[in-house]
BATORTOR-472629 format. One record per residue (C-alpha): chain; residue number from 1; x, y, z. Coordinates in Angstrom, 3 decimals. Layout:
BEGIN
SITE  chain    n      east     north        up
SITE      A  NUM         X         Y         Z
...
// end
This chain:
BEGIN
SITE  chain    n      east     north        up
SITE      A    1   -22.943   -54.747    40.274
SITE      A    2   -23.398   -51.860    38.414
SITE      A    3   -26.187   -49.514    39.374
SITE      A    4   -29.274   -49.094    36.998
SITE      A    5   -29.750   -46.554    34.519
SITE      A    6   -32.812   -45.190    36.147
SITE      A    7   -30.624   -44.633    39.493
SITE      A    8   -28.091   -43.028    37.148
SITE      A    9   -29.990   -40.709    35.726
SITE      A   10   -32.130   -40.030    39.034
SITE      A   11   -28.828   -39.311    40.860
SITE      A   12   -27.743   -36.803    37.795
SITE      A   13   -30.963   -35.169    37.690
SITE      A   14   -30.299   -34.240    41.455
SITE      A   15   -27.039   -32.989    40.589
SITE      A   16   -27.783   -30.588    37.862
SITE      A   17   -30.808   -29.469    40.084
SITE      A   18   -28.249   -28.702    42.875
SITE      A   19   -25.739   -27.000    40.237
SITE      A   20   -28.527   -24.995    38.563
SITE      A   21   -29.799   -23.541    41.917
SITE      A   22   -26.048   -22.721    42.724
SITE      A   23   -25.657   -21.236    39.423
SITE      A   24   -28.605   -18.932    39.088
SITE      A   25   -26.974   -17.084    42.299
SITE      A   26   -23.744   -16.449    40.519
SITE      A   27   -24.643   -16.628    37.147
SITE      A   28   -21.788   -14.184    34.674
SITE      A   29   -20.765   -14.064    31.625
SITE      A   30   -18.776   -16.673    32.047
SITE      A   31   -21.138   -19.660    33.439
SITE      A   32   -24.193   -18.548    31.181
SITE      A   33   -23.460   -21.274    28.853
SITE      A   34   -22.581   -23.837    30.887
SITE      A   35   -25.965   -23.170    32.828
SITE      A   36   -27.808   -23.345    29.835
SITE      A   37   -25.917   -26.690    28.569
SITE      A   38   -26.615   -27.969    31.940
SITE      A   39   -30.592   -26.903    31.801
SITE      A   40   -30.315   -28.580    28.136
SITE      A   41   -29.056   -31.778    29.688
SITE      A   42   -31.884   -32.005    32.895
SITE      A   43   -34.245   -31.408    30.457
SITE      A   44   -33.469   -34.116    28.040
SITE      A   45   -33.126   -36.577    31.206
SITE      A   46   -36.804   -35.344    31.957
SITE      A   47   -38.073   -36.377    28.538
SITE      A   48   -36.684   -39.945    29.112
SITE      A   49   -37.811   -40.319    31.914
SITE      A   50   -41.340   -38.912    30.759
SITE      A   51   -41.416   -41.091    27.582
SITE      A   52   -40.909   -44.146    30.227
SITE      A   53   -43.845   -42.899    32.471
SITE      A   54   -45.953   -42.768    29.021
SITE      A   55   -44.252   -46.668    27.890
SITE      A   56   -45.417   -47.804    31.381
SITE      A   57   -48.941   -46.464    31.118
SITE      A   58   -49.764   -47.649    27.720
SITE      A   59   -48.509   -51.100    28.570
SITE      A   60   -50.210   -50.786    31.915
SITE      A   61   -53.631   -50.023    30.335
SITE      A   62   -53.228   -52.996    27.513
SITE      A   63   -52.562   -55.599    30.398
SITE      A   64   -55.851   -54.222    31.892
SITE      A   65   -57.968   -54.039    28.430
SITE      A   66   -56.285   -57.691    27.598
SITE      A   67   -57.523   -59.047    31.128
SITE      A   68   -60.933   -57.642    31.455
SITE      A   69   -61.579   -59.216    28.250
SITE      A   70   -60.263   -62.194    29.225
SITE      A   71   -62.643   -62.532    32.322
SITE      A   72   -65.304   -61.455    30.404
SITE      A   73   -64.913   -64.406    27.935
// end
């Protein structure tokens, strides 16, 4: 079984955390792009994960519109 995207990109979002913090210790000329590629990357998981919060919301709040309506009928 494979695990779920969500996990995925929870368990990858811990890892850049950990490699950023390690990073910004030691950061030279050398890792500077690397940390910013891997800041790029933790960010864009962020905004997936944020545009799912935002899915999950507006569906949330339609279910709830569609059945206090329908009780109200």
């Amino acid at each position: 079984m494979q695990p779920s995207k969500r996990k995925e990109n929870k368990d990858k979002e811990a890892e850049y955390i950990n490699k950023l913090e390690n990073m910004e210790h030691n950061i030279t000329d050398e890792n500077v792009e690397e940390y910013n590629l891997l800041k790029e990357d933790l960010n864009q998981i962020r905004q997936e994960r944020l545009k799912g919060f935002i899915i999950r919301s507006k569906t949330q709040q339609i279910e709830e519109s569609e059945k206090s309506y329908f009780f109200k009928s």
